[in-house]
N, C-alpha and C positions, 0 to 999 in steps of 0.2 A: 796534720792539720787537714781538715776536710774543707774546701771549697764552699763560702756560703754561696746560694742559689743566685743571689743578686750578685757574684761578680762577674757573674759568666755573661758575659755576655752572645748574640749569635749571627756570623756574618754567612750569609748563601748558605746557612743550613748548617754551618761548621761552629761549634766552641769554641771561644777565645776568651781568656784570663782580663776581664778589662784594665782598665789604668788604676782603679781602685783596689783591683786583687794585684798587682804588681806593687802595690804601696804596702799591704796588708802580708802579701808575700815576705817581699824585702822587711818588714817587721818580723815578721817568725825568722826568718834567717840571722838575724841582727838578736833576736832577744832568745828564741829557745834553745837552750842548752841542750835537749834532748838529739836535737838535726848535728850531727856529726857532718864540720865546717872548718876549714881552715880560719885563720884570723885575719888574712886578706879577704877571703869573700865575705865575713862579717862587716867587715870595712867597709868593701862596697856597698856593701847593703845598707850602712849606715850612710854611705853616700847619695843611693837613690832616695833613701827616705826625705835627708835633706835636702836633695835638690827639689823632690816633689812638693814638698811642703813649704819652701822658699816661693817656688812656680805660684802655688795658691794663695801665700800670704801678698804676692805681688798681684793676685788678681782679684785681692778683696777677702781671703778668707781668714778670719776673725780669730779663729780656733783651734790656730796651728799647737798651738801650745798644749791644750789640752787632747786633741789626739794624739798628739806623739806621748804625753804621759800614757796614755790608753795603748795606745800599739804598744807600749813594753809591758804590758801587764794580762790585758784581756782583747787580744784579736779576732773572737770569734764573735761579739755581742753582737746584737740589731743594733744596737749602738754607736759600735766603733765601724761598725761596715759601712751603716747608712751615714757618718761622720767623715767618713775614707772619700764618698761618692759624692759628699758636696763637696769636699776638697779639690779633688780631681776636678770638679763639674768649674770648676772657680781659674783654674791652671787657662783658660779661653781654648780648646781646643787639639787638634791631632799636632800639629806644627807646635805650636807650644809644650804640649809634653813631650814630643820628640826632641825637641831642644832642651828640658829637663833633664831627660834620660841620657841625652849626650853627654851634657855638664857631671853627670855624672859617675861619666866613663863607658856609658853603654856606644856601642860600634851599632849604628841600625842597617851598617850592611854585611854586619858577620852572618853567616849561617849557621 
């Protein structure tokens, strides 16, 4: 999977994966067969998806339903990205999707 252009986002100069490519991520890990996975970290991955998408429908985002049809099917469109990015955009913030990511099982102080 190639990184579309819009998830990247850039902090002091450095690349970083935003919250919309970690949603879109954790989809290709949960839906492509090709990514040789165990079937616990599909799980998680199916975990972050929901907790992220739970995050946005509790802060108004309408179309949970239909992106998560979309992230199992076609993760690369202008579509399902710019779709990922109002989702995230909806979650209210850093502290908020940190606490997503917690709920679902991410450690934000593993290294």
């Amino acid at each position: 999977m190639n990184i579309h252009p819009k998830l990247i986002m850039y902090i002091d100069g450095e690349a970083h994966v935003s919250g919309a490519g970690i949603l879109i991520l954790s989809a290709s890990a949960r839906h492509d067969s090709s990514i040789a996975l165990a079937l616990d970290a599909r799980e998680r991955a199916q975990k972050t998806i929901d907790a992220l998408l739970s995050a946005a429908r509790t802060g108004g985002f309408t179309q949970g339903d239909v992106l998560e049809t979309m992230l199992s099917t076609d993760r690369e469109s202008d579509r399902v990205v710019d779709l990922a990015i109002r989702a995230v955009d909806h979650i209210g913030g850093t502290a908020a999707f940190l606490a997503a990511l917690e709920r679902a099982g991410f450690d934000p102080e593993a290294t």
